[in-house]
C-alpha positions, 0 to 999 in steps of 0.5 A, a space after each residue: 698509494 698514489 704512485 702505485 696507481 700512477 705506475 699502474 697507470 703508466 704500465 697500462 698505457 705501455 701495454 696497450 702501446 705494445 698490444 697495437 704494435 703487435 697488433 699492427 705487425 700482425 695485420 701488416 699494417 705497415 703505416 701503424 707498426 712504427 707509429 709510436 717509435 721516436 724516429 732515432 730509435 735503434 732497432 735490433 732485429 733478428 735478419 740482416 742487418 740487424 740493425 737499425 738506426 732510424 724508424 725510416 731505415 726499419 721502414 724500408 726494410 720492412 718487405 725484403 724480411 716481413 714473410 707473406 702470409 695468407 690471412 694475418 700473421 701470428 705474433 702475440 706477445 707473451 709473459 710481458 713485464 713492464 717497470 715504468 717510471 716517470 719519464 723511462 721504461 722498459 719491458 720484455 717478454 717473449 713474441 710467438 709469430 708465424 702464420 700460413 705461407 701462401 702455398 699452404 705451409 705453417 711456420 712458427 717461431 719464438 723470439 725475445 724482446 725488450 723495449 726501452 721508452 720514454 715519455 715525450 711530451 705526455 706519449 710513450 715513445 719506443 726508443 730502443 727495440 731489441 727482438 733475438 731468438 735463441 740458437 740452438 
C-alpha cells in the first residue's frame, strides 16, 4: 500500500509540474515556462527547428514562434497520463492551445505531447519534451 501512496504521490507532483508549465506558457511568463527542464533537455517542438538541445537554445527562440495574443493564450493540457517511478517518469496527453490575435481573429490548434523526467536531488526535472501535431 506503501508504494501506491508513493506513486500517487510522485504522480501528483508531476502534474502540478506540468500544470505550472501550462500555466507559465499561457500567460507568457517567459522566466516560469523552462523553470523545471534540466538545462540539457532536448526539446522537439513542432516549428523550425524542431529541435532543441539546451533550455538556453528553447529560450531564445521563444518570440520568433510564441504568437501574440490579446489576453492570455489558450493551452490546456488534456487526457494527461503519468507513470512515475523512483528516479523517471514520463507522461503524455494532448495540449489544446490558441487564443485571439491582436486584430481580433481566433486560432486554435491541437498537439501531442510527451515528457521524459527524472528525479534530481529530490525535484522533478524535464529531461525530454516532445510537442507534434498531427497532419492531416
Amino acid at each position: 500500500m506503501a508504494d501506491n501512496d508513493t506513486q500517487s504521490t510522485r504522480k501528483a507532483s508531476i502534474q502540478n509540474l506540468l500544470e505550472q508549465w501550462a500555466s507559465a506558457t499561457r500567460f507568457g511568463k517567459q522566466d516560469d515556462v523552462l523553470v523545471n527542464h534540466a538545462p540539457d533537455v532536448t526539446i522537439f517542438d513542432v516549428l523550425p527547428p524542431l529541435q532543441y538541445e539546451s533550455a538556453d537554445a528553447y529560450r531564445q527562440s521563444w518570440d520568433e514562434w510564441q504568437p501574440t495574443t490579446k489576453g492570455p493564450g489558450i493551452f490546456e493540457l488534456h487526457n494527461l497520463k503519468i507513470t512515475a517511478g523512483k528516479d523517471v517518469a514520463f507522461a503524455y496527453g494532448l495540449i489544446r492551445c490558441g487564443g485571439t490575435k491582436p486584430d481580433g481573429k481566433t486560432f486554435e490548434d491541437w498537439v501531442r505531447a510527451t515528457f521524459c523526467l527524472c528525479n534530481v536531488n529530490g525535484n522533478w526535472r524535464i529531461t525530454h519534451q516532445h510537442i507534434s501535431m498531427p497532419i492531416g
